[in-house]
The first five atom37 places (N, CA, C, CB, O) and aatype in JSON, in Angstrom:
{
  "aatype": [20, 20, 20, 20, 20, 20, 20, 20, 20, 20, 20, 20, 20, 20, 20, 20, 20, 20, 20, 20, 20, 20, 20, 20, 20, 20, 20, 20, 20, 20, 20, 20, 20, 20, 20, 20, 20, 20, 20, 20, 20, 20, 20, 20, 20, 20, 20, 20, 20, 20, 20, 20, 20, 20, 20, 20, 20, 20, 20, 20, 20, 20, 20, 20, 20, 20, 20, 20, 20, 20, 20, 20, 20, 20, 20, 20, 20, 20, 20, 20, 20, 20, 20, 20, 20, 20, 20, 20, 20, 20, 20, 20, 20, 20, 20, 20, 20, 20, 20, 20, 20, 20, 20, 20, 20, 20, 20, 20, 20, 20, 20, 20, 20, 20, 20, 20, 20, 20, 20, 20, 20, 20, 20, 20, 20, 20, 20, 20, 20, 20, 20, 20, 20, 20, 20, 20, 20, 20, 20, 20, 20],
  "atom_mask": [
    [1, 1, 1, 1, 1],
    [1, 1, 1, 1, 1],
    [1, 1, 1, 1, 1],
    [1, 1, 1, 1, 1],
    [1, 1, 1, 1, 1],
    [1, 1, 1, 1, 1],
    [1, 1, 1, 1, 1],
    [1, 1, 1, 1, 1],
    [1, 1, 1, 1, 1],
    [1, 1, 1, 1, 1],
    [1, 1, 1, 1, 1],
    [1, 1, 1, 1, 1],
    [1, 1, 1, 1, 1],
    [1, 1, 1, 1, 1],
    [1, 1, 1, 1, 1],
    [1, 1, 1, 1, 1],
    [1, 1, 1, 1, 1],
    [1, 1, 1, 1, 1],
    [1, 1, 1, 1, 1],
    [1, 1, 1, 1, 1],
    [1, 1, 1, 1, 1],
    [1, 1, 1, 1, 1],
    [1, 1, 1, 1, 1],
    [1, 1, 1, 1, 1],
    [1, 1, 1, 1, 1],
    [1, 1, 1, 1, 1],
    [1, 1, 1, 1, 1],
    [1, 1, 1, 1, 1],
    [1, 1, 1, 1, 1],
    [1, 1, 1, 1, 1],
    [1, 1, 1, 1, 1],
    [1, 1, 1, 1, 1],
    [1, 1, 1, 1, 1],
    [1, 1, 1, 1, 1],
    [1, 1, 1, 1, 1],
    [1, 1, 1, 1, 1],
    [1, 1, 1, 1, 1],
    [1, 1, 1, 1, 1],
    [1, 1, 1, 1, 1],
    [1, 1, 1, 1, 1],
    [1, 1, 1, 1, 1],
    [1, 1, 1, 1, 1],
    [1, 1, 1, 1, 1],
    [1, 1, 1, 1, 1],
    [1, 1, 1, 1, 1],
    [1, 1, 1, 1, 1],
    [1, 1, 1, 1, 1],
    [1, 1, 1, 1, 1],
    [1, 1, 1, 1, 1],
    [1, 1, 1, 1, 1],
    [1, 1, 1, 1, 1],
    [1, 1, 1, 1, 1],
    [1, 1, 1, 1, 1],
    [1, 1, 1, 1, 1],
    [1, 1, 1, 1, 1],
    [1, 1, 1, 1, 1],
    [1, 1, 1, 1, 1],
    [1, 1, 1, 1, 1],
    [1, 1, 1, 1, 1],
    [1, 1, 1, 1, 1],
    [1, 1, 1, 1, 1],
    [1, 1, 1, 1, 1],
    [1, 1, 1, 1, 1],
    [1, 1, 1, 1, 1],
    [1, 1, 1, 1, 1],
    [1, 1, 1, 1, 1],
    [1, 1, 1, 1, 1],
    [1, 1, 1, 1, 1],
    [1, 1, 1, 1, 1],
    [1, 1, 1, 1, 1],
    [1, 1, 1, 1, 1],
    [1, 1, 1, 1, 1],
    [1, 1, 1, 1, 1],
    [1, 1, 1, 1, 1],
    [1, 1, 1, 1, 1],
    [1, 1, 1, 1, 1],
    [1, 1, 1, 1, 1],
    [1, 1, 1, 1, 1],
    [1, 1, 1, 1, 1],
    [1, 1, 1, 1, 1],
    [1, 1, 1, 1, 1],
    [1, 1, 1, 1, 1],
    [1, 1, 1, 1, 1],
    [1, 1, 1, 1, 1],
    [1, 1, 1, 1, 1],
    [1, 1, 1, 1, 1],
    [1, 1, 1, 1, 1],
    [1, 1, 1, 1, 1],
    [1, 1, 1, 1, 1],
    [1, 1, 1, 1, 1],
    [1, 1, 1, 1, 1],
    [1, 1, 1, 1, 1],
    [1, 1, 1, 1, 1],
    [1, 1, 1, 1, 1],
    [1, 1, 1, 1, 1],
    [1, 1, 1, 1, 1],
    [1, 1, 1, 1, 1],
    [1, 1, 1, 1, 1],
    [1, 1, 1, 1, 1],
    [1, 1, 1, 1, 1],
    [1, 1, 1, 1, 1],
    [1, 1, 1, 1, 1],
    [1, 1, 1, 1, 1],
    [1, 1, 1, 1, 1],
    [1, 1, 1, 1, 1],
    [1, 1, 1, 1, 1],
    [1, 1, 1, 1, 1],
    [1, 1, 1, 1, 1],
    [1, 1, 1, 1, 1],
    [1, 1, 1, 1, 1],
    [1, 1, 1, 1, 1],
    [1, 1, 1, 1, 1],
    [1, 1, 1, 1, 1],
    [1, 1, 1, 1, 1],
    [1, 1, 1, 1, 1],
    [1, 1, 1, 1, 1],
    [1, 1, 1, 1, 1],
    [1, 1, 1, 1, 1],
    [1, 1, 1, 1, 1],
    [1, 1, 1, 1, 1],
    [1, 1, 1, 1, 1],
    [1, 1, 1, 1, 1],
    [1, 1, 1, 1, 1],
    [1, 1, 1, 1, 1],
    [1, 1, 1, 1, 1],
    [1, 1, 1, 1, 1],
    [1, 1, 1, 1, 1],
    [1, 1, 1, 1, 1],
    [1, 1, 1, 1, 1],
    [1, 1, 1, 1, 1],
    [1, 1, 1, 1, 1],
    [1, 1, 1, 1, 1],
    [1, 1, 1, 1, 1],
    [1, 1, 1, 1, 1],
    [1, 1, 1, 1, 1],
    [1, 1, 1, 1, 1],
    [1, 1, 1, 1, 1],
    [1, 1, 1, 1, 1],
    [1, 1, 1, 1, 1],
    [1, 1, 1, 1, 1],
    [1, 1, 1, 1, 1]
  ],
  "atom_positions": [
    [[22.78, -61.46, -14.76], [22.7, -60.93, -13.42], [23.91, -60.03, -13.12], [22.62, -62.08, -12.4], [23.76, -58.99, -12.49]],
    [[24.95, -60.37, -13.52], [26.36, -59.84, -13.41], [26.46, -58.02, -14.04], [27.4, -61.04, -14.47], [26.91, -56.93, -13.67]],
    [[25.81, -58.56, -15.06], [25.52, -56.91, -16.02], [24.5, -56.07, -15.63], [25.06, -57.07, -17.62], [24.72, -54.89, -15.88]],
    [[23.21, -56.39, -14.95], [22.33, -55.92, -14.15], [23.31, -55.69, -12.99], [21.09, -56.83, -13.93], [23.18, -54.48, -12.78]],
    [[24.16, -56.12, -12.19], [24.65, -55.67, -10.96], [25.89, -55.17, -11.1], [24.67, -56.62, -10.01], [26.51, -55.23, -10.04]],
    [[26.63, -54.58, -12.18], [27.34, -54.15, -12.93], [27.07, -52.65, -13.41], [27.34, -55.03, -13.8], [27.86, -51.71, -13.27]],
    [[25.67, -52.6, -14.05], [24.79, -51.74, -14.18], [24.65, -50.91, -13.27], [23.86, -52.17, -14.38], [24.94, -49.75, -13.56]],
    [[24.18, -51.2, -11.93], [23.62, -50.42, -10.32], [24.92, -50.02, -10.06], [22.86, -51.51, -8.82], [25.02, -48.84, -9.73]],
    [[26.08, -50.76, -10.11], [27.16, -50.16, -9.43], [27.82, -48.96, -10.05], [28.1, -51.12, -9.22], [28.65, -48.21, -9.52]],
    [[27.18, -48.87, -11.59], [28.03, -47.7, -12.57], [27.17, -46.34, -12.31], [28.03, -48.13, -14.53], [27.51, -45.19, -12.05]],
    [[26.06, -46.92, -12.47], [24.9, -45.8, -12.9], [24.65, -45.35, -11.89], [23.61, -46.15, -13.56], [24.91, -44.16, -11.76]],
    [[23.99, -46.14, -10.63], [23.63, -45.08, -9.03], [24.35, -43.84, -8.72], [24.01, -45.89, -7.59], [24.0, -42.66, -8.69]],
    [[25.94, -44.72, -8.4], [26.44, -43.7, -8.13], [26.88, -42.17, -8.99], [27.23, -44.27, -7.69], [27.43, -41.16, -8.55]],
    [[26.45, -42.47, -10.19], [26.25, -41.21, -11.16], [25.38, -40.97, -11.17], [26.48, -41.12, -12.31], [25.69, -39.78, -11.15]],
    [[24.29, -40.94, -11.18], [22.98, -40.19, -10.73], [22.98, -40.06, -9.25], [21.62, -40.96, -11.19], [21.92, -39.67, -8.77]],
    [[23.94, -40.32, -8.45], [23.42, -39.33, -7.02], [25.18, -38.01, -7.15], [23.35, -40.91, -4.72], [25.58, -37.12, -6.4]],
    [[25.49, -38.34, -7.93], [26.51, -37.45, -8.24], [25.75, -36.06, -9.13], [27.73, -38.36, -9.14], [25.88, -34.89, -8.76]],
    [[25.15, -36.37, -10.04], [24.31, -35.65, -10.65], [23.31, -34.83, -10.05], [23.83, -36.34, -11.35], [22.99, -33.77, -10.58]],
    [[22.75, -35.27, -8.94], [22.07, -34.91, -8.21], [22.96, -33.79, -7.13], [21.45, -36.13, -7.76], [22.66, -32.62, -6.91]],
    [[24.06, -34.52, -6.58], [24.54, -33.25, -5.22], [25.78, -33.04, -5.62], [24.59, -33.73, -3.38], [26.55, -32.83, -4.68]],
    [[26.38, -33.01, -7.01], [27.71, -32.61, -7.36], [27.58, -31.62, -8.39], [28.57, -33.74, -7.81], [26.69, -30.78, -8.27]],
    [[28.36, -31.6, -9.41], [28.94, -30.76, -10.87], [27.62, -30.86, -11.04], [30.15, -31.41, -12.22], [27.16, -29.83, -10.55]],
    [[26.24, -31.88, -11.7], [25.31, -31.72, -12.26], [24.28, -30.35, -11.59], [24.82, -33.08, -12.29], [23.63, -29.43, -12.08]],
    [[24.56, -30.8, -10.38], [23.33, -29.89, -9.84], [24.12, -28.35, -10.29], [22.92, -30.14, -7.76], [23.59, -27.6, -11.11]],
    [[25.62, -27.97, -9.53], [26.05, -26.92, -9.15], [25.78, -26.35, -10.74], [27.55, -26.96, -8.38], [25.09, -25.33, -10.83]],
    [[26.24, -26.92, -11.89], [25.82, -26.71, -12.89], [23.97, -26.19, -12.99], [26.3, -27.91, -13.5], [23.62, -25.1, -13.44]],
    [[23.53, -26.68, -12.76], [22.07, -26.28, -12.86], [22.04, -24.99, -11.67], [20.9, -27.75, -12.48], [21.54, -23.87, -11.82]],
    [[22.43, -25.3, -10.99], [22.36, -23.71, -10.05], [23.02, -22.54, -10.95], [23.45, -23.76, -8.35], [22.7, -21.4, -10.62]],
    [[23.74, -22.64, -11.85], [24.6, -21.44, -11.9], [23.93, -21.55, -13.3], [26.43, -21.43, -11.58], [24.06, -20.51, -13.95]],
    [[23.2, -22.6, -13.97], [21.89, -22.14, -15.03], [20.61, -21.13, -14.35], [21.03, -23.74, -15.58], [19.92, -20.27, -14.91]],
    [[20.61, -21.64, -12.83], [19.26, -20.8, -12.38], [19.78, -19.35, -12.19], [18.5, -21.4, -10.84], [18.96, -18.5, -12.55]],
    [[20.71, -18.97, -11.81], [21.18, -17.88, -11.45], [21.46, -17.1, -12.64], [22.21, -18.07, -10.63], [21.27, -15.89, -12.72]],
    [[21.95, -17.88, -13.6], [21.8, -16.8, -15.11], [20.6, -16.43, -15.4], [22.22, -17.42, -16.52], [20.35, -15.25, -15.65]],
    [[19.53, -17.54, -15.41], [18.19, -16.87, -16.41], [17.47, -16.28, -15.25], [17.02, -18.11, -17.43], [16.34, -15.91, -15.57]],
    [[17.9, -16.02, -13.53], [17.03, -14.93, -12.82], [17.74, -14.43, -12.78], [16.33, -14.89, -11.72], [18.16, -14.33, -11.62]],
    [[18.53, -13.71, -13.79], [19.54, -12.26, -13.55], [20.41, -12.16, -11.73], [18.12, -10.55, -13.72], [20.47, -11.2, -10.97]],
    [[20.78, -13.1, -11.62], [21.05, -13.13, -9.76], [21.93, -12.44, -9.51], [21.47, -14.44, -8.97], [21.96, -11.94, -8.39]],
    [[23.08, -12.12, -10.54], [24.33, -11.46, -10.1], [23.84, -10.0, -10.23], [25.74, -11.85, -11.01], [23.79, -9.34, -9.2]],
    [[23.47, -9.41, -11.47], [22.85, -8.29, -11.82], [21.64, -7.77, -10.31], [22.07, -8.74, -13.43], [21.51, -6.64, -9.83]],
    [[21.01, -8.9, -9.95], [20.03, -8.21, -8.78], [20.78, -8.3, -7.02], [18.3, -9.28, -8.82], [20.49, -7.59, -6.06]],
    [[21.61, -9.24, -7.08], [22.71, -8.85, -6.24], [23.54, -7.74, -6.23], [23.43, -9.62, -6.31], [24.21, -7.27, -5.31]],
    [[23.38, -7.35, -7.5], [24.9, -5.74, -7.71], [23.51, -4.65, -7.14], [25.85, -5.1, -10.41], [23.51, -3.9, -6.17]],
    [[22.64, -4.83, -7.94], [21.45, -4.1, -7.27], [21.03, -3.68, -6.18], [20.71, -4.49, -7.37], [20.94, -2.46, -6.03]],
    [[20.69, -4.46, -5.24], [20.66, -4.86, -3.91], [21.25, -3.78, -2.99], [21.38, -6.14, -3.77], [20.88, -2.84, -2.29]],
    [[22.99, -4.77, -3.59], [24.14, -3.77, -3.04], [23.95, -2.42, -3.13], [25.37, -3.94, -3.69], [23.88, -1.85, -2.04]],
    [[23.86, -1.71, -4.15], [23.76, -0.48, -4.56], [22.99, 0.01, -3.73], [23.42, -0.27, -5.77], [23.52, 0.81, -2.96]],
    [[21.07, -0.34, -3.5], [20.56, 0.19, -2.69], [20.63, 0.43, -1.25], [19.9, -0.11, -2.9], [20.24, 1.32, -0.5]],
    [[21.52, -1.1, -1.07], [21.73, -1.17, 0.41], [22.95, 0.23, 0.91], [22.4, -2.95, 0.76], [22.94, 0.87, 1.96]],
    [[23.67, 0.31, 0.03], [25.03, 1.33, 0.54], [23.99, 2.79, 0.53], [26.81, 1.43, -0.95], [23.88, 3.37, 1.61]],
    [[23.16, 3.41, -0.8], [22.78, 4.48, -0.52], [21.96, 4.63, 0.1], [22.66, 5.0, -1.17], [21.63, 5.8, 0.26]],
    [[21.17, 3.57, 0.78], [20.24, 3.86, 2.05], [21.58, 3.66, 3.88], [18.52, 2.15, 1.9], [21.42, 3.54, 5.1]],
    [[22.54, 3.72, 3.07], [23.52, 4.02, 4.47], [24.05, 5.22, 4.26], [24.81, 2.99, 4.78], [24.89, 5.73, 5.01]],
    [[23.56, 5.81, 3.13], [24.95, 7.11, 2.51], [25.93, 7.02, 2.94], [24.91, 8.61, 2.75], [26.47, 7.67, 3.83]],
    [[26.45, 5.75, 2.06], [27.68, 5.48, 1.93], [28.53, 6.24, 0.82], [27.68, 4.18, 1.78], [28.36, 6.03, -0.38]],
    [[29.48, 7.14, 1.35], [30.18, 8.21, 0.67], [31.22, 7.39, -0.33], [30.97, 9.27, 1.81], [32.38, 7.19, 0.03]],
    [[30.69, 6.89, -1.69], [31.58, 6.03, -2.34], [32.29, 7.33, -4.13], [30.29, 4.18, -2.78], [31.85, 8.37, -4.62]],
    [[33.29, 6.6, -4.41], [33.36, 7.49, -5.99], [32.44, 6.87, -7.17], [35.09, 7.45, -6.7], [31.83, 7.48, -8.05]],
    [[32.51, 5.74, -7.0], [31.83, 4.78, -8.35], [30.91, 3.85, -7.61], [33.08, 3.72, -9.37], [31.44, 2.75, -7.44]],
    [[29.42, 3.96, -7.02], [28.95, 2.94, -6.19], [28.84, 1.67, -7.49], [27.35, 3.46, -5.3], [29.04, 0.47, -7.29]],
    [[28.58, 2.12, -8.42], [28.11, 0.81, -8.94], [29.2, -0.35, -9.52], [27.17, 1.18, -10.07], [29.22, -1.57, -9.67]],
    [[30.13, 0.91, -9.77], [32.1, 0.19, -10.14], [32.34, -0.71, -8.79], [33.83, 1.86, -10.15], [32.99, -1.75, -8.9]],
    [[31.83, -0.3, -7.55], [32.41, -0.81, -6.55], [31.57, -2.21, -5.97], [32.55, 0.35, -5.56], [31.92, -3.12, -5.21]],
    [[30.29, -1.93, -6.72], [29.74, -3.17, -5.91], [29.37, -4.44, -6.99], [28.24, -2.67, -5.0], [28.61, -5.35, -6.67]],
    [[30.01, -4.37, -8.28], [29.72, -5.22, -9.52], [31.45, -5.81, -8.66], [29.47, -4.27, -11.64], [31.41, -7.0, -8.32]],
    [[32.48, -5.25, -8.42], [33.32, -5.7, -8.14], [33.14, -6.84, -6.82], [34.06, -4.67, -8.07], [33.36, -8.05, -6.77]],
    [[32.58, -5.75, -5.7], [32.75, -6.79, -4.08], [32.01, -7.82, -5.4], [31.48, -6.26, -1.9], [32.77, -8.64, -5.92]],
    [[30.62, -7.74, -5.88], [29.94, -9.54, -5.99], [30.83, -10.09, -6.9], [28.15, -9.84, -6.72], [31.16, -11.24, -6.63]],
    [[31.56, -9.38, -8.37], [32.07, -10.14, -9.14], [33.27, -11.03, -8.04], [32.58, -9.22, -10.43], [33.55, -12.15, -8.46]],
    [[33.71, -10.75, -7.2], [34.72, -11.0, -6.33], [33.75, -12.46, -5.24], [35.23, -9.22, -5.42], [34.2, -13.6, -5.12]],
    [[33.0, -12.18, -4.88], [31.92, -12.93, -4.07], [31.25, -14.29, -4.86], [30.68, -11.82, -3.75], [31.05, -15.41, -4.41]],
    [[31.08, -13.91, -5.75], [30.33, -15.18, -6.72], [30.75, -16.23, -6.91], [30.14, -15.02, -7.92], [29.87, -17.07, -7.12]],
    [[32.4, -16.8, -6.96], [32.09, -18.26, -7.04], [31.65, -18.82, -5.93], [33.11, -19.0, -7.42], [30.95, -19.82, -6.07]],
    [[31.94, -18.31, -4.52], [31.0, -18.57, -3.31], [29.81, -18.51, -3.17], [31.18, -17.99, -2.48], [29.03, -19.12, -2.45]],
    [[29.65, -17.6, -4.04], [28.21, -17.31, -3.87], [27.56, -18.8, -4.47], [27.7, -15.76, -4.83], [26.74, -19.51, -3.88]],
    [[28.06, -19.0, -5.59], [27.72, -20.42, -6.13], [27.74, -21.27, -5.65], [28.19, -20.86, -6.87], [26.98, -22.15, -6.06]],
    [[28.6, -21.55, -4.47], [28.75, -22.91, -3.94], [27.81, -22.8, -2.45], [30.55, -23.32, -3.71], [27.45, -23.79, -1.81]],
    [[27.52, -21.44, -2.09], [26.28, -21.56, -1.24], [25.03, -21.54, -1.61], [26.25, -20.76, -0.45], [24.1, -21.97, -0.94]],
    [[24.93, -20.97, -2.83], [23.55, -21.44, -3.51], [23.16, -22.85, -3.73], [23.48, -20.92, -4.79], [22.04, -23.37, -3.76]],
    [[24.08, -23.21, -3.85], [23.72, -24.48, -4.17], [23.94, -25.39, -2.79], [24.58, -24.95, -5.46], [23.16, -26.35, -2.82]],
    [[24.67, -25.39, -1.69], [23.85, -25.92, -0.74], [22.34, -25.69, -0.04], [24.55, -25.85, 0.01], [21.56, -26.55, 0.35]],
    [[22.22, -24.45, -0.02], [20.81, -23.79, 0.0], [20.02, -24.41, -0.99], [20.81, -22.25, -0.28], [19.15, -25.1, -0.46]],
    [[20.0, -24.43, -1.75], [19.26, -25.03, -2.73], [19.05, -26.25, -2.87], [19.6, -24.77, -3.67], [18.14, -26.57, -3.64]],
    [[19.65, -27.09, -2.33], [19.89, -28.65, -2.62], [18.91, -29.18, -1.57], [21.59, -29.26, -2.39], [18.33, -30.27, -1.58]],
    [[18.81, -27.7, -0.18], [17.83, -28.48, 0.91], [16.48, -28.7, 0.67], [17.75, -27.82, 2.15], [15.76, -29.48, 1.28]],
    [[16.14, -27.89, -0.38], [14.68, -27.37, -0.89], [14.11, -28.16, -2.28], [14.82, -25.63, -1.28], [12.98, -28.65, -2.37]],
    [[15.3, -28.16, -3.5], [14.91, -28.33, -4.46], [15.67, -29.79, -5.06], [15.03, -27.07, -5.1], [16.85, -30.08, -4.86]],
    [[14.73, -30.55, -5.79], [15.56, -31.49, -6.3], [16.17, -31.15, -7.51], [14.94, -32.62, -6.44], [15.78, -30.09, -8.02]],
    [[17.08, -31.83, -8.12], [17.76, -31.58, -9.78], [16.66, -31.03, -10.35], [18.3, -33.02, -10.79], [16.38, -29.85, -10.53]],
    [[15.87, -32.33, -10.71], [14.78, -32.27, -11.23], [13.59, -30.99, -10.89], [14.39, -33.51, -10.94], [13.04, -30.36, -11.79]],
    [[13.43, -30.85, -9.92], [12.5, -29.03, -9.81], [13.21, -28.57, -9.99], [11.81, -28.19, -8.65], [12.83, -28.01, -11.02]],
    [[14.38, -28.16, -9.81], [15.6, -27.02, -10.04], [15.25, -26.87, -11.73], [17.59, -27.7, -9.6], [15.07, -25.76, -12.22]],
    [[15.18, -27.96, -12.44], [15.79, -27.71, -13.8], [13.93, -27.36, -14.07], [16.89, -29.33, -14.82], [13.87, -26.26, -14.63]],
    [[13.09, -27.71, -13.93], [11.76, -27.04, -14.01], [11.36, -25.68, -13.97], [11.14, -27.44, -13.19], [10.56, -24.93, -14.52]],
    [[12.08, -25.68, -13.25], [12.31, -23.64, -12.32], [12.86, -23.14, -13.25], [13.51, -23.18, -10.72], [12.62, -21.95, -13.45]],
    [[13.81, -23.89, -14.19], [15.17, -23.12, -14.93], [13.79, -22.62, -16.32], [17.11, -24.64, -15.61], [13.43, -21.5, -16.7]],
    [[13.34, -24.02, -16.73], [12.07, -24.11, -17.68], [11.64, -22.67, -17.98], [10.77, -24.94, -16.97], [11.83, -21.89, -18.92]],
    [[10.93, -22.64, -16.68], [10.06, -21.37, -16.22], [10.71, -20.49, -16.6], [9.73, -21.1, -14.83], [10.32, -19.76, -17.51]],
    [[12.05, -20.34, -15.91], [12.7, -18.58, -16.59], [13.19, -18.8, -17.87], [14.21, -17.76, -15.69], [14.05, -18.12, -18.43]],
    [[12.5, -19.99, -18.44], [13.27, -19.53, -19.75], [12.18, -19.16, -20.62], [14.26, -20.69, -20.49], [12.45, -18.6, -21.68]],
    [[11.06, -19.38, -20.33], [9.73, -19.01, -21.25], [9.93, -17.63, -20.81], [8.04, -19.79, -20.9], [10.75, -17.24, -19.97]],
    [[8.93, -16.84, -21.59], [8.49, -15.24, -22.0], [8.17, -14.88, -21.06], [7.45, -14.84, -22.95], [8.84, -13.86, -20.89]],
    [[7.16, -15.11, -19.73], [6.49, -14.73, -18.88], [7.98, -14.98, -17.57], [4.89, -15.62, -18.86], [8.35, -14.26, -16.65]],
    [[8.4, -16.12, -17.99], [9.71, -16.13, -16.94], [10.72, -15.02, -17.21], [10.58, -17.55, -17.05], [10.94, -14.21, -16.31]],
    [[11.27, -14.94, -18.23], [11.88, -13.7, -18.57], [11.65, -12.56, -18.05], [11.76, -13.48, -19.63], [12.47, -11.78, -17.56]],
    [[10.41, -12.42, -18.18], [9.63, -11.4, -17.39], [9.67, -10.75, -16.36], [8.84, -11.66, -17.17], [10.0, -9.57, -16.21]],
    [[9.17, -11.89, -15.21], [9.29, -12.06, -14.43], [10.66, -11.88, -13.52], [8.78, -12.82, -14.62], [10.69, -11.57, -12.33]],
    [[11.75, -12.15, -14.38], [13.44, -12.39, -13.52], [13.68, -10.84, -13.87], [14.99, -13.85, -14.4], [14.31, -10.26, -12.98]],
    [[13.35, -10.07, -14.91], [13.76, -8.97, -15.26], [12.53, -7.71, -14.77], [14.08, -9.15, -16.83], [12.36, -6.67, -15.4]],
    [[11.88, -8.04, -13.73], [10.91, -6.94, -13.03], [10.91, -7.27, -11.9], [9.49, -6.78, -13.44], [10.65, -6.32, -11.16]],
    [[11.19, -8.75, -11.08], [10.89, -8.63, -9.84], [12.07, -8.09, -8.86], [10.39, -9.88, -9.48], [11.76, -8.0, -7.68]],
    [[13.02, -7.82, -9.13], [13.78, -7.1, -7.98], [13.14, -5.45, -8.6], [15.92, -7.43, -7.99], [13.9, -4.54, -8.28]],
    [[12.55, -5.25, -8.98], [12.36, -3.55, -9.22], [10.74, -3.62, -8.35], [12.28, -2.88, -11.44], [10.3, -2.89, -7.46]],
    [[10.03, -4.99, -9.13], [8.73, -5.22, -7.65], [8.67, -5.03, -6.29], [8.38, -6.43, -7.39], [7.94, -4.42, -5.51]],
    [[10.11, -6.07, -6.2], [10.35, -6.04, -4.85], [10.93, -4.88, -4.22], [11.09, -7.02, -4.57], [10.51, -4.42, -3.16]],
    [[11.91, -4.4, -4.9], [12.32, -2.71, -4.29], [10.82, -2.22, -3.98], [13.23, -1.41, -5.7], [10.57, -2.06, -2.79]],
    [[9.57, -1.92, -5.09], [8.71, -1.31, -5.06], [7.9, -1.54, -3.29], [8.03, -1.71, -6.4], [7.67, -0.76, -2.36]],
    [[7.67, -2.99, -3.52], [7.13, -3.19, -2.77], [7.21, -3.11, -1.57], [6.94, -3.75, -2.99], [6.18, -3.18, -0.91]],
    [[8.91, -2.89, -0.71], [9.83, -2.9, 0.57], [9.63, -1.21, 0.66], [11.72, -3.62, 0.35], [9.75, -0.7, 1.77]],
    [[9.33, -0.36, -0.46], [9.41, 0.76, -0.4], [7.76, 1.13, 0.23], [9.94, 1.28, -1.81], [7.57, 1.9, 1.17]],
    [[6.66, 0.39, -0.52], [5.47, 0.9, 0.1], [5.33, 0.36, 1.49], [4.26, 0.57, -0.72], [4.46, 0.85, 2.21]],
    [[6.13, -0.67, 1.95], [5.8, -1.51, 3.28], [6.49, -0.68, 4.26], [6.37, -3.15, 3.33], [6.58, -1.28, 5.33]],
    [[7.2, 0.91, 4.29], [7.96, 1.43, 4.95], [7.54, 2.94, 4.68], [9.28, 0.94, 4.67], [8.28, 3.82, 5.11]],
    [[6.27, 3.33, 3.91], [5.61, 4.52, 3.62], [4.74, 4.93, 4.83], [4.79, 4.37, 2.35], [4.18, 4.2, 5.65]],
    [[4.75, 5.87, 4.77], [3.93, 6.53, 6.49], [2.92, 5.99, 6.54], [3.47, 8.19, 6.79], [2.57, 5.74, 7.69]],
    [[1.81, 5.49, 5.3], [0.54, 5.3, 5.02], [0.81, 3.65, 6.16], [0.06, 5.27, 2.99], [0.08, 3.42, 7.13]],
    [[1.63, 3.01, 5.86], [1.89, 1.4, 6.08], [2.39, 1.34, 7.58], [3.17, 0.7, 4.94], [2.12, 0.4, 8.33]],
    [[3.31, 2.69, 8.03], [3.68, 2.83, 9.76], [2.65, 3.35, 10.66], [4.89, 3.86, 10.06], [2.68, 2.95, 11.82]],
    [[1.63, 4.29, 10.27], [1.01, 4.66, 10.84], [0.32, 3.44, 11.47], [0.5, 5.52, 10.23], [0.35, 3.19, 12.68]],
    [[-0.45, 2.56, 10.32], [-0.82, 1.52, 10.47], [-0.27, 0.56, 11.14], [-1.01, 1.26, 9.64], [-1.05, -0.35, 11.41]],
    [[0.78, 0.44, 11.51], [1.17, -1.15, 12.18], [2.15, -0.25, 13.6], [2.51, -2.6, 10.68], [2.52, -0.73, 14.67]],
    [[2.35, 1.32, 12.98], [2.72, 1.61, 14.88], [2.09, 1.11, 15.99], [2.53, 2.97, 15.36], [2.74, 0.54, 16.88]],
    [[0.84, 1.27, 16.05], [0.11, 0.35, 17.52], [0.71, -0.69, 17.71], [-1.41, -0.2, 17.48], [1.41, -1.05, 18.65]],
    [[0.43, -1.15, 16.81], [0.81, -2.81, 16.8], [2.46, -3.01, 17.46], [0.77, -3.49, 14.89], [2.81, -3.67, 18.44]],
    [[3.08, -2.4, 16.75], [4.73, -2.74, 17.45], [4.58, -1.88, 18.69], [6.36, -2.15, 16.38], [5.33, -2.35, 19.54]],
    [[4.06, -1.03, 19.06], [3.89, -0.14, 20.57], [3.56, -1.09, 21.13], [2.85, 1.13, 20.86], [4.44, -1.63, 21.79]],
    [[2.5, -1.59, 21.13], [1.56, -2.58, 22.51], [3.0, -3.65, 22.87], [-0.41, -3.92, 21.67], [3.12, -3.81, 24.09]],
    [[4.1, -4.41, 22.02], [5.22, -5.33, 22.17], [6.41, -4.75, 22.89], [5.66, -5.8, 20.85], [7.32, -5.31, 23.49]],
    [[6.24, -3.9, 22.74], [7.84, -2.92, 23.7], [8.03, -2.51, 24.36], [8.49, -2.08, 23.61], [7.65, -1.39, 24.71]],
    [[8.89, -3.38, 24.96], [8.9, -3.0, 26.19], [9.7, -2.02, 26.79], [9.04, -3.88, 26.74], [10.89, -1.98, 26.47]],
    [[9.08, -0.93, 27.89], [9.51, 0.11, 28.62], [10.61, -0.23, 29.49], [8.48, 0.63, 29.32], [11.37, 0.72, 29.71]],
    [[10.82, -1.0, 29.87], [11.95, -1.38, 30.34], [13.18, -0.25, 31.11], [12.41, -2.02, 29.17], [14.24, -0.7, 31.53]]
  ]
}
């Protein structure tokens, strides 16, 4: 009985450590490698400054820096974000996924999807269409 309750007192508290400490943050910063996160964060950046024409010398020197500079935070908010949603266990499932062929895939086309896609959702074809719609809400005021 002693070694059974010996047992609970060693092991619990290492598996809930595993769960919301080093184990997980570790598995976050596995998820963030195999979806390219830093690379589609420098990305991001990039688009976000030249849709401000932002008058820079090196945009892409400058914004691999702000995230390389940003990222171990970035890590430690990913992973509270993440901890609300996902357990160890799906986290490391997810990791699974990007590590097969179709996941690969997938981490290395969808921020160019998603650019694609933010780009057709803002094409005249897509405003024409939903102008009414935001007119009839606004108010004249």
């Amino acid at each position: 009985m002693k070694k059974i309750l010996l047992y609970f007192l060693l092991v619990i508290p290492f598996l809930a450590n595993a769960q919301t400490g080093h184990g997980y943050e570790r598995a976050v910063i596995d998820f963030m490698e195999v979806t390219n996160a830093k690379e589609t964060t420098i990305s991001g950046l990039e688009s976000m400054y030249q849709n401000m024409n932002l008058q820079v010398s090196n945009l892409h020197q400058m914004c691999t820096e702000v995230v390389e500079t940003m990222w171990p935070r970035m890590i430690k908010g990913y992973t509270v974000i993440m901890q609300e949603y996902y357990t160890l266990n799906e986290l490391n499932e997810i990791i699974c996924f990007y590590k097969t062929p179709a996941g690969r895939k997938f981490a290395r086309y969808n921020p160019v999807v998603v650019q694609k896609v933010m780009e057709f959702s803002m094409s005249s074809e897509m405003v024409n269409l939903i102008q009414p719609i935001i007119l009839k809400y606004v108010d004249n005021k």
